[in-house]
MARTI-980019 format. One record per residue (C-alpha): y, x, z; residue number from 1. Coordinates in nm, 3 decimals. Layout:
# residues N
+---------+---------+---------+-----+
!       y !       x !       z !  nr !
+---------+---------+---------+-----+
!       Y !       X !       Z ! NUM !
...
+---------+---------+---------+-----+
//
This chain:
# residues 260
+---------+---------+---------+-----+
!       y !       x !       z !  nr !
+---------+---------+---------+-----+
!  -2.502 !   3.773 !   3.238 !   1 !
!  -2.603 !   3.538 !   3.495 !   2 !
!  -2.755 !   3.264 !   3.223 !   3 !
!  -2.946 !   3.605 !   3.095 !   4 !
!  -3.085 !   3.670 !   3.419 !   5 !
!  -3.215 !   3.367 !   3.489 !   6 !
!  -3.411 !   3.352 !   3.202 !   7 !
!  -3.545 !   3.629 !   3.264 !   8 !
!  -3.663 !   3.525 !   3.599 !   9 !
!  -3.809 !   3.172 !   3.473 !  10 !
!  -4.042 !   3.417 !   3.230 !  11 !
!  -4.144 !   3.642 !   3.506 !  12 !
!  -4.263 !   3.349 !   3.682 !  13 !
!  -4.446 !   3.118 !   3.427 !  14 !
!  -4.635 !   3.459 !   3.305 !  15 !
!  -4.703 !   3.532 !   3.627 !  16 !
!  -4.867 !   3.136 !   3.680 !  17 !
!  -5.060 !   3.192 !   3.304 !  18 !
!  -5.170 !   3.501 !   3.454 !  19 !
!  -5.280 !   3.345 !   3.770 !  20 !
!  -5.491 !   3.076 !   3.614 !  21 !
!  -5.629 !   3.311 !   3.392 !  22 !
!  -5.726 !   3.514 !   3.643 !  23 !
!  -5.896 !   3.232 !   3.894 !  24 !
!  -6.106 !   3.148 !   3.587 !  25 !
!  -6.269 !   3.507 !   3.564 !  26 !
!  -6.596 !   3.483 !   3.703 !  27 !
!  -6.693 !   3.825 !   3.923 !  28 !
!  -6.945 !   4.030 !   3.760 !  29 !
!  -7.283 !   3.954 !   3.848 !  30 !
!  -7.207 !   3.650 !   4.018 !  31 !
!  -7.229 !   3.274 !   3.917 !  32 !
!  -6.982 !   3.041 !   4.089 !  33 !
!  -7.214 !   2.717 !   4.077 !  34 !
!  -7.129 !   2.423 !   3.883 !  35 !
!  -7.416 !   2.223 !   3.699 !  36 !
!  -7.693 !   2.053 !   3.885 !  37 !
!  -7.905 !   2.374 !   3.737 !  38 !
!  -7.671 !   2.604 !   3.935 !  39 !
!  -7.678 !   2.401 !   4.264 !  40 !
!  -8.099 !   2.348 !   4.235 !  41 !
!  -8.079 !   2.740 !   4.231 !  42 !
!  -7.826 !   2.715 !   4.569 !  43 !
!  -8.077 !   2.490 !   4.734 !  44 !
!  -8.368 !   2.703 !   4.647 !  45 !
!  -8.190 !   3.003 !   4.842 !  46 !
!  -8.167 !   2.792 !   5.140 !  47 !
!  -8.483 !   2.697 !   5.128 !  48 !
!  -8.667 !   3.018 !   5.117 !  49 !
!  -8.445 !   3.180 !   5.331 !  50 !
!  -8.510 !   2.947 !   5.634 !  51 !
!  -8.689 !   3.169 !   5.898 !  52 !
!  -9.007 !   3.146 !   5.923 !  53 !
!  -9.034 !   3.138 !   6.317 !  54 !
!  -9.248 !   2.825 !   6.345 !  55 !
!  -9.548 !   2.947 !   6.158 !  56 !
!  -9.591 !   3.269 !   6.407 !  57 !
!  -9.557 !   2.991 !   6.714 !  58 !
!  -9.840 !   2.783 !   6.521 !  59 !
! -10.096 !   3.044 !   6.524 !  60 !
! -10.078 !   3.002 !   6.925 !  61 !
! -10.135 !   2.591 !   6.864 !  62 !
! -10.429 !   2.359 !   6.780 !  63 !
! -10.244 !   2.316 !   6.457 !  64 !
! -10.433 !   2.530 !   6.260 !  65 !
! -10.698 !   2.785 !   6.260 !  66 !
! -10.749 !   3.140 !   6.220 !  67 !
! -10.976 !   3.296 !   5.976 !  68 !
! -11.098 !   3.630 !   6.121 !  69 !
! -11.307 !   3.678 !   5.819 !  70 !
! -10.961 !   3.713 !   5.604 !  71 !
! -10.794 !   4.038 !   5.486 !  72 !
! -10.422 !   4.005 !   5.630 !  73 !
! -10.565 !   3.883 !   5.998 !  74 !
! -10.475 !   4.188 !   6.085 !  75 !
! -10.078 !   4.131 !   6.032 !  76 !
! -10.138 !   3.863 !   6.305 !  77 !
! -10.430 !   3.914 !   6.558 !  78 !
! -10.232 !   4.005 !   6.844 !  79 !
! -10.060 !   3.663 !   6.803 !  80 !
! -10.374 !   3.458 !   6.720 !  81 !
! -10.566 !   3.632 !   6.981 !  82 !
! -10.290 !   3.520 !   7.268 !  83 !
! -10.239 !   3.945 !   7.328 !  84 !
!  -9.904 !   4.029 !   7.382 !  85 !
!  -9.768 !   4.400 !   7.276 !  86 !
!  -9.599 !   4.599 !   7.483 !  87 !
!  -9.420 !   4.770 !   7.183 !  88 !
!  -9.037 !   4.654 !   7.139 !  89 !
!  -9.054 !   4.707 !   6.771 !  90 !
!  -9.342 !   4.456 !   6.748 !  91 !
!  -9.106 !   4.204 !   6.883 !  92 !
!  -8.979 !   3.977 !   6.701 !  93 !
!  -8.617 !   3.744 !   6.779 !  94 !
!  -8.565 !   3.381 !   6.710 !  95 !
!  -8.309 !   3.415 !   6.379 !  96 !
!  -8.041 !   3.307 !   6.519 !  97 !
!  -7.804 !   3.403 !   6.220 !  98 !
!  -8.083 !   3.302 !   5.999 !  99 !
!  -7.997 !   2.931 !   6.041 ! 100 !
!  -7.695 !   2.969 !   6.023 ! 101 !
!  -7.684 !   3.140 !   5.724 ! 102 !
!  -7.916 !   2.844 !   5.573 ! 103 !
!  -7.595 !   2.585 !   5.664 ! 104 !
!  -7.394 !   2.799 !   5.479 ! 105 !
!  -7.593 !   2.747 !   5.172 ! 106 !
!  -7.608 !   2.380 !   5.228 ! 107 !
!  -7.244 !   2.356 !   5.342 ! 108 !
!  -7.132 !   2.486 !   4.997 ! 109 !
!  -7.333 !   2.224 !   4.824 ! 110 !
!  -7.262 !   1.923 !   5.016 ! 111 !
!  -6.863 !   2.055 !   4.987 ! 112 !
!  -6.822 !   2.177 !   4.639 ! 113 !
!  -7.107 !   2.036 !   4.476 ! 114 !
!  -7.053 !   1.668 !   4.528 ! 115 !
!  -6.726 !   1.750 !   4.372 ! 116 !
!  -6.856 !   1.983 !   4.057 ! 117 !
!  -7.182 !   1.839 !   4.000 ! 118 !
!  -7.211 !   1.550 !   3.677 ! 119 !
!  -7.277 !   1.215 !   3.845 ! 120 !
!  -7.696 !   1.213 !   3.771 ! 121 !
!  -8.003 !   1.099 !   3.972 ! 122 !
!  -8.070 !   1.500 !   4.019 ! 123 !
!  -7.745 !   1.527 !   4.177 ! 124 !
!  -7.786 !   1.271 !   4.420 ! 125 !
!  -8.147 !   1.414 !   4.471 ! 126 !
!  -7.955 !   1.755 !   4.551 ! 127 !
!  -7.729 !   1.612 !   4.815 ! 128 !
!  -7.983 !   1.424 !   4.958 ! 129 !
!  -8.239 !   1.725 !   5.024 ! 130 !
!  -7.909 !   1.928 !   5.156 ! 131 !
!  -7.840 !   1.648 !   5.373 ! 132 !
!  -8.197 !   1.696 !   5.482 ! 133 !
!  -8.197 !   2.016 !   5.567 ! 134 !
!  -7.915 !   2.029 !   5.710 ! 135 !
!  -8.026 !   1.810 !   5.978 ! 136 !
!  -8.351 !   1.977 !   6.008 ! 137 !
!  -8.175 !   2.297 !   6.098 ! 138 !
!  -7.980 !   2.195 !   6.347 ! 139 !
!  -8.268 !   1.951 !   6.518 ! 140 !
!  -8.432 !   2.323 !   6.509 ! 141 !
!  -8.181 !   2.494 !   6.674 ! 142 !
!  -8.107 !   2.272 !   6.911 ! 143 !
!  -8.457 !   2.233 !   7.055 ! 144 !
!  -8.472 !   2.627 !   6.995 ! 145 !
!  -8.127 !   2.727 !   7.229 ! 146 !
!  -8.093 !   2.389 !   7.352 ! 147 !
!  -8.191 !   2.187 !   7.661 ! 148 !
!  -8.451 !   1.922 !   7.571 ! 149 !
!  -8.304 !   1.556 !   7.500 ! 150 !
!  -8.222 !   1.359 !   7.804 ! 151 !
!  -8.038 !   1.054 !   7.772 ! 152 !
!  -7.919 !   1.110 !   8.120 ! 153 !
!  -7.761 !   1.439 !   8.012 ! 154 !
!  -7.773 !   1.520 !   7.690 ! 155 !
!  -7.362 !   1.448 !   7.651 ! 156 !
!  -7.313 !   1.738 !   7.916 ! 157 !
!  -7.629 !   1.928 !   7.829 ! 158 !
!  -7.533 !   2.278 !   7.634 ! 159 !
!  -7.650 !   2.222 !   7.247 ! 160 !
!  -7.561 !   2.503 !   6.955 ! 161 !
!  -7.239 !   2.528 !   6.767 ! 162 !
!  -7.200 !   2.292 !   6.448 ! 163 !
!  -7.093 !   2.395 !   6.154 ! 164 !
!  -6.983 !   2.149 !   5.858 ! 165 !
!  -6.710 !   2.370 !   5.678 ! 166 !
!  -6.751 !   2.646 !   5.426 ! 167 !
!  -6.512 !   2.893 !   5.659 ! 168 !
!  -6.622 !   3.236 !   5.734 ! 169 !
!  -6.314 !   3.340 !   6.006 ! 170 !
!  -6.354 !   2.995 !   6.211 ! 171 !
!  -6.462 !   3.089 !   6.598 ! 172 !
!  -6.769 !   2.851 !   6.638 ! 173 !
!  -6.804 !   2.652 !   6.950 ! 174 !
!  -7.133 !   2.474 !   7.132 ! 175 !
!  -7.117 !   2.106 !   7.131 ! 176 !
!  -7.362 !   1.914 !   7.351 ! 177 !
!  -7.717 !   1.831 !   7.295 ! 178 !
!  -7.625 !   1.470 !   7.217 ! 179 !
!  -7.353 !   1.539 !   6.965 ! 180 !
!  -7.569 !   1.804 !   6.788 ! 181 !
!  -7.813 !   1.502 !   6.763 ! 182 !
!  -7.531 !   1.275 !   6.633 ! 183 !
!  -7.501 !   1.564 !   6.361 ! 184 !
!  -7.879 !   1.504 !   6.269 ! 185 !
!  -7.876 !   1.140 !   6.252 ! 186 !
!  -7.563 !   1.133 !   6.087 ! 187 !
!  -7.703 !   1.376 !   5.785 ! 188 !
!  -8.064 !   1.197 !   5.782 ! 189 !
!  -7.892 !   0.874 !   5.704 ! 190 !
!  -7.691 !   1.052 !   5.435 ! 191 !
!  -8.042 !   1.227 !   5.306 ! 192 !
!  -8.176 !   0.799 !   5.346 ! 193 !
!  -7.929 !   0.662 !   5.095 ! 194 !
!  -7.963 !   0.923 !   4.824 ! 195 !
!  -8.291 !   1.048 !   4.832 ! 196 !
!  -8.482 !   0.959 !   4.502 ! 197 !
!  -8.773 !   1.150 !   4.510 ! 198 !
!  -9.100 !   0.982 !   4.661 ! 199 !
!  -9.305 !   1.237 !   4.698 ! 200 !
!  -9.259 !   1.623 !   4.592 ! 201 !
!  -9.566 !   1.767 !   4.388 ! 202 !
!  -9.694 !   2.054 !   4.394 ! 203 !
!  -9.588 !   2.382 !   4.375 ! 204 !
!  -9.234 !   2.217 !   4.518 ! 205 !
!  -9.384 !   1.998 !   4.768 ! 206 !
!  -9.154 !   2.213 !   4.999 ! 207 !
!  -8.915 !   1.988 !   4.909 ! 208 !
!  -8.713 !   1.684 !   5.093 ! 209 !
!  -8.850 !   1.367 !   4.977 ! 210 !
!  -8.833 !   0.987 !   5.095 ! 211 !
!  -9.204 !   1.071 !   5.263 ! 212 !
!  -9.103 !   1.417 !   5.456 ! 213 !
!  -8.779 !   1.235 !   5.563 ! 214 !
!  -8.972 !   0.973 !   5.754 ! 215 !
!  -9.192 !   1.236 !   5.883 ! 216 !
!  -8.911 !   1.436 !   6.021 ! 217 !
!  -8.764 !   1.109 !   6.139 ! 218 !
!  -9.044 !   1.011 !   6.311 ! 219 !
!  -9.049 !   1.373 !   6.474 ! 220 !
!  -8.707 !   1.308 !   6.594 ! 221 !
!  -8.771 !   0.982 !   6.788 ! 222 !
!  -9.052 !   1.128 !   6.932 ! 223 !
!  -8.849 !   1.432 !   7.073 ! 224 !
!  -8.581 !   1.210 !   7.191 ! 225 !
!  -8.810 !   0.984 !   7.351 ! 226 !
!  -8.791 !   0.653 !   7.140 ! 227 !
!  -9.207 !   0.588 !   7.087 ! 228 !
!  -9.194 !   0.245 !   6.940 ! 229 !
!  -8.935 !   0.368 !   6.664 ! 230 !
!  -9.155 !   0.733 !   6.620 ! 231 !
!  -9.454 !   0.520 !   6.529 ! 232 !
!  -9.305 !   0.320 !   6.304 ! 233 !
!  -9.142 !   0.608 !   6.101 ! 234 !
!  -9.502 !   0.774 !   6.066 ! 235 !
!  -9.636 !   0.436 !   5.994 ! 236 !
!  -9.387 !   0.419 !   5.674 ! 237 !
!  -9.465 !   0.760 !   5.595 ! 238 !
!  -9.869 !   0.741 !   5.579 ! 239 !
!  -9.780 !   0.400 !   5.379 ! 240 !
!  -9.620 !   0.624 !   5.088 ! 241 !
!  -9.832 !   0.936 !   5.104 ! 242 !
! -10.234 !   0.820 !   5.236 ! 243 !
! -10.377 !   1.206 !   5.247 ! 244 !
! -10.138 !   1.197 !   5.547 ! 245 !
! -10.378 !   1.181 !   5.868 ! 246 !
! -10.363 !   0.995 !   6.148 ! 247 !
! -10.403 !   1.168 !   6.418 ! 248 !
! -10.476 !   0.919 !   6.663 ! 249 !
! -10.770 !   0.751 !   6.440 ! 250 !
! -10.893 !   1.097 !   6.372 ! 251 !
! -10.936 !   1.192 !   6.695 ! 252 !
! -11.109 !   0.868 !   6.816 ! 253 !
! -11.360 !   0.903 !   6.535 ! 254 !
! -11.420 !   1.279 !   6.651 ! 255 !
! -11.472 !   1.168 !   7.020 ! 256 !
! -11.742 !   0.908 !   6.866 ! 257 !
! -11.930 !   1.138 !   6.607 ! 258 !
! -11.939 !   1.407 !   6.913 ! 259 !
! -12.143 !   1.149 !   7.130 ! 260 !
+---------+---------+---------+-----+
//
């Protein structure tokens, strides 16, 4: 009876492990659980368009571009471009905090799980090299969003933003410091450096990381933490690869002169 029983038992449990397996590789309807580079592209794409778009309302209050009365959407954006602030709560709009975030988490799951899936191709390391990018942009973003600016006095005590490297939805985030959040950003822009394939990005994907826009943002970097000598020698590599790029400084000499 006992011999009986036990078999019994040993059947209940190895269906029970077939039907466990079998189970795990169900897909959910209507979603994809990435694999192939084809799958991850698509994962990177997502991050990339949803990455807020904060910067380009700031820029209509800069020199860095200019506004075109004359066009048929200036009126989505003359109260910005004309410096006249509204009143009006709902015409107010937040930095996107959760917006970032949300971005990592996208970039998290390919760095984690698709260094692992992923065939071993130049694509893939051009995917882990972009998310590496990103990665670092968004939290060099944040930082200088909800941060203090870097001081090399302070920035180890400074308050920074909380980092997140793990694909964990329950962990309880915490701020690190303004220096280690920069540690972060160095630490993915040399992972972006090693892989990155991709000279330049054509167009219409010239959103893209590429050897070029990494130098930029590296030279961006330096300049925000204070390092000149290394800032100008990042955007000297980068007008090197890409020669549309302009230089400010020469363009604004020859201005001066053709103004005289």
């Amino acid at each position: 009876m006992r011999k009986f029983t036990t078999f019994i038992a040993v059947a209940v449990l190895s269906f029970s492990s077939i039907g466990c397996d079998r189970f795990l590789d169900i897909q959910p309807e209507g979603k994809i659980i990435p694999v192939s580079v084809e799958d991850y592209r698509k994962v990177l794409t997502s991050a990339y368009s949803k990455y807020p778009i904060h910067k380009s309302l700031v820029a209509l209050r800069t020199d860095e571009l200019n506004v075109d009365e004359n066009t048929s959407d200036f009126i989505s954006y003359r109260e910005i471009a004309m410096w006249k602030d509204s009143n009006n709560d709902q015409s107010t709009i937040e930095f996107p905090w959760v917006s970032f975030y949300s971005v990592v988490f996208y970039l998290n799951q390919i760095i984690n799980e698709g260094s692992k899936t992923m065939t071993d191709s130049p694509e893939k390391q051009q995917i882990l090299a972009e998310a590496y990018a990103l990665r670092a942009y968004v939290y060099f973003d944040m930082v200088n969003l909800y941060g203090k600016p870097y001081n090399a006095a302070t920035a180890s005590q400074d308050r920074g933003v909380p980092i997140n490297l793990e694909i964990d939805l329950e962990q309880v985030l915490k701020p690190s410091s303004v220096q280690e959040v920069y540690d972060q950003v160095h630490a993915d822009i040399k992972k972006a450096e090693q892989m990155m394939i991709e000279q330049k990005q054509t167009s219409p994907i010239n959103y893209r990381f590429s050897k070029v826009s990494l130098l930029a943002f590296q030279a961006k970097t330096a300049l925000y933490q204070g390092d000149w000598n290394k800032a100008l020698d990042y955007a000297n590599q980068a007008i090197l690869i890409k020669g549309d790029l302009s230089n400010l400084n020469t363009l604004v000499r020859l201005l001066i002169i053709l103004r005289r």
